[in-house]
Every structure is written in structure tokens, then in C-alpha cells.
C-alpha positions in Angstrom: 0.0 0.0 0.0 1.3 3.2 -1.0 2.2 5.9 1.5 -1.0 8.1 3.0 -0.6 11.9 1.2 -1.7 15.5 1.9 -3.7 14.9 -1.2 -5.6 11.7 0.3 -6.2 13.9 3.6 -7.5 16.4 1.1 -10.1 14.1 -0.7 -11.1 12.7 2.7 -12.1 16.1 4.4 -13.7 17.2 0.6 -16.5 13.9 1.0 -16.9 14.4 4.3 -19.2 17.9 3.4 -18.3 21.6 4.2 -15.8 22.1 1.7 -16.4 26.0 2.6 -14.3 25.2 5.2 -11.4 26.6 3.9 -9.3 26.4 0.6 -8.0 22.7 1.0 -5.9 23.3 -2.2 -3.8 26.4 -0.7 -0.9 25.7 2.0 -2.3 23.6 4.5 -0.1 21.3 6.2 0.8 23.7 9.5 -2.6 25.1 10.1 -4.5 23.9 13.1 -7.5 22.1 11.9 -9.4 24.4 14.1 -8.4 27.5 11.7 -9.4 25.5 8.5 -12.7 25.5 10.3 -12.7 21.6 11.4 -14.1 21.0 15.3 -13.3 17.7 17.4 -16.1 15.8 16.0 -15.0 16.7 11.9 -11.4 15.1 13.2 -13.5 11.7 15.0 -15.2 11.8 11.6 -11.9 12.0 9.6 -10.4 8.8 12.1 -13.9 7.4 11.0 -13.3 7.8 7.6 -9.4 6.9 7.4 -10.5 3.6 9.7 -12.7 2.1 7.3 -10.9 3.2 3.9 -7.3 1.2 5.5 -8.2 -0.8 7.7 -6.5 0.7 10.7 -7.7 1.3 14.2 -7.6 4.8 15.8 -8.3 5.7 18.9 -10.9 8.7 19.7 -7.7 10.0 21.7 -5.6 10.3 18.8 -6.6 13.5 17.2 -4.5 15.0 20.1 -1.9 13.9 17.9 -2.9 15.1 15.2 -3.5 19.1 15.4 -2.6 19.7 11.5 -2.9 18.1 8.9 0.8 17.4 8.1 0.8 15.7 11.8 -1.9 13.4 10.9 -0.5 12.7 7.4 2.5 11.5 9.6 0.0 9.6 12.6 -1.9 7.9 9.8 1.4 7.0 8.1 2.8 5.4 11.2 -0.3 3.3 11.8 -0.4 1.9 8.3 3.3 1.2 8.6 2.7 -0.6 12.0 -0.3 -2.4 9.9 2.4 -3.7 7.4 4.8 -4.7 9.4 2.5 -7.1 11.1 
């Protein structure tokens, strides 16, 4: 399985609704999801979404580790690497 990519993130957030968020094609990757107009429950919604298109497992605590969507490019990498390596 290929690597998980801004542009993956990107199409997630876009099917998910409220693409008048913010521009999702601009510079993205350091702002807070918050800013880009994305509340807890969008991010459980994104976990939802990333779950059941990969096959990975993610806790409800995890989008503390994920504050921007470069950091949860990187989380989401590190769980489907942890996926293959099992």
C-alpha cells in the first residue's frame, strides 16, 4: 500500500461535506484544523473515515496527535506502517 498523502487527507475532508471550510488546495499542512474550520467531531469523523478506507484502528484519543494536517498525514502514516509490518 502506498504511502497516506496530503492529497488523500484532502479528498477525505472534501467527501466528508463543508468544503467552505477553507481552501483545502492552498498551504495547509501547518494550520491547526481548528483554523481551517474543522471541530473535534470533523477530526472523529476523519479517524472514522481513514478507519474504514485502510483498515487501521484509531483511537478517539488520537486527534490530540494530530493538530494539523501534516501531523496526521505523519500519525496515519505510522499506523499503516505498524499495519504492514504485522
Amino acid at each position: 500500500m502506498s504511502a497516506f498523502d496530503l492529497n488523500e487527507l484532502r479528498a477525505i475532508l472534501r467527501q466528508m461535506g463543508d468544503t467552505d471550510q477553507a481552501d483545502l488546495d492552498g498551504d495547509i499542512e501547518h494550520m491547526g484544523f481548528g483554523d481551517l474550520g474543522y471541530d473535534s467531531l470533523a477530526l472523529l469523523e476523519l479517524c472514522s473515515q481513514v478507519e474504514r478506507r485502510y483498515g487501521v484502528q484509531i483511537s478517539d484519543d488520537a486527534v490530540l496527535d494530530m493538530p494539523t494536517p501534516a501531523r496526521a498525514v505523519t500519525y496515519i502514516n505510522s499506523l499503516l506502517t505498524a499495519k504492514a509490518g504485522a
